[in-house]
C-alpha positions as CSV (number, residue, x, y, z in Angstrom):
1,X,-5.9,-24.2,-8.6
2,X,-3.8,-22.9,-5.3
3,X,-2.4,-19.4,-5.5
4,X,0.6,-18.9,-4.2
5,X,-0.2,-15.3,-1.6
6,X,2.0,-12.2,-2.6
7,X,5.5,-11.6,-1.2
8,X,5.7,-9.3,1.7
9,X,7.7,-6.4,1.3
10,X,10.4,-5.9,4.4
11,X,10.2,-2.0,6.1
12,X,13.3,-0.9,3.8
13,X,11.5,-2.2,0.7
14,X,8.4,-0.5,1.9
15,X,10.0,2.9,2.7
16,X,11.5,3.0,-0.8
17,X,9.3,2.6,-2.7
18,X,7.6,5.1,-0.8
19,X,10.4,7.3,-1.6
20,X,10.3,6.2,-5.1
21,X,6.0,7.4,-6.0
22,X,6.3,10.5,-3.4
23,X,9.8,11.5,-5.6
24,X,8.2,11.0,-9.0
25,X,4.9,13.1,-7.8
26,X,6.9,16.0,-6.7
27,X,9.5,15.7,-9.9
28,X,6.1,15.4,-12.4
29,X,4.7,18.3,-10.6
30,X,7.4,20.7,-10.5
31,X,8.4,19.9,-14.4
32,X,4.8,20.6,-15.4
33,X,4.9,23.6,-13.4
34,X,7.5,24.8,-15.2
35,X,6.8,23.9,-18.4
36,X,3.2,26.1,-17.7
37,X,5.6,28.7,-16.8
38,X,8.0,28.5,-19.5
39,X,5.0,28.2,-22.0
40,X,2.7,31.3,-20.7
41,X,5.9,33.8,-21.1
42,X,7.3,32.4,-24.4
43,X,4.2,31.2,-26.6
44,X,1.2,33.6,-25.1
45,X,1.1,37.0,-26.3
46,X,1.6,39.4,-23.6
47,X,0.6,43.2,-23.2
48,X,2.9,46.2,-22.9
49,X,1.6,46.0,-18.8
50,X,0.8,42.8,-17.0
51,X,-2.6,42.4,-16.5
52,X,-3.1,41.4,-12.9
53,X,-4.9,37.7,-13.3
54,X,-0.8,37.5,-14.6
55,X,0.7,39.4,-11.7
56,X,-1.3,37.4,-9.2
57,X,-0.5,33.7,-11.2
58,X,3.0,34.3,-11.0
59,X,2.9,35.6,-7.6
60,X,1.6,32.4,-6.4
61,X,3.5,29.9,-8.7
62,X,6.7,31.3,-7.5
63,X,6.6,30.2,-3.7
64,X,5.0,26.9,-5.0
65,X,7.9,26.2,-7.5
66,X,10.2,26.6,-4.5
67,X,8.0,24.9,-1.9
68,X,8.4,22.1,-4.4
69,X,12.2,22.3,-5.0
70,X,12.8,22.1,-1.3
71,X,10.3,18.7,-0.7
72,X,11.9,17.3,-3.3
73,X,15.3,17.3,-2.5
74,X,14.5,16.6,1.5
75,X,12.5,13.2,0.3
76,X,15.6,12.5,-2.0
77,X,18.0,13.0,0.5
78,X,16.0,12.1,3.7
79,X,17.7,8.6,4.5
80,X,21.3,9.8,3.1
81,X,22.6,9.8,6.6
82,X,22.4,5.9,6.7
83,X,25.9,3.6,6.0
84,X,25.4,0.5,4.6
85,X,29.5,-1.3,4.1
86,X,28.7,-4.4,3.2
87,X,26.3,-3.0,0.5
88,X,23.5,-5.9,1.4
89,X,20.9,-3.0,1.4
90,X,20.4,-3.1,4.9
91,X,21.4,-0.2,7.1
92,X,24.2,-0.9,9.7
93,X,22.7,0.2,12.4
94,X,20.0,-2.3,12.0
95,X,22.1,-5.0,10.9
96,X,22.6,-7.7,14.0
């Protein structure tokens, strides 16, 4: 029984997919993030002062959140700049 060796993916396919995990890593994390969020201030019972295990949670989820946000949308929009007419999938600037 001959197998048949796997496809090789071209540099475009590659740097999609790439795209593709690194996106859904940074979208999972920031919606669990903010589902923590969301949950601790709606479902956990909170004094009339924040304690400051809170103070100090919230100060460091907030630049995180944001940090997030921003990597996000640079890895979704990273390779916007690039035309493609003909719509083969192939950049045209790389196309001979």
């Amino acid at each position: 029984m001959r197998l048949k060796p796997p496809r090789r993916y071209t540099e475009q396919e590659l740097n999609a997919r790439l795209r593709f995990y690194i996106g859904l890593t940074l979208a999972g994390t920031l919606a669990v993030s903010v589902v923590v969020v969301l949950y601790a201030l709606l479902f956990v019972s909170q004094p009339q002062e924040q304690s400051p295990n809170d103070a100090e949670f919230f100060r460091i989820l907030g630049p995180t959140i944001s940090f997030l946000t921003g990597t996000l949308s640079g890895v979704m929009i990273g390779a916007a700049g690039r035309r493609d007419k003909d719509g083969d999938g192939i950049p045209d600037d790389e196309e001979k």
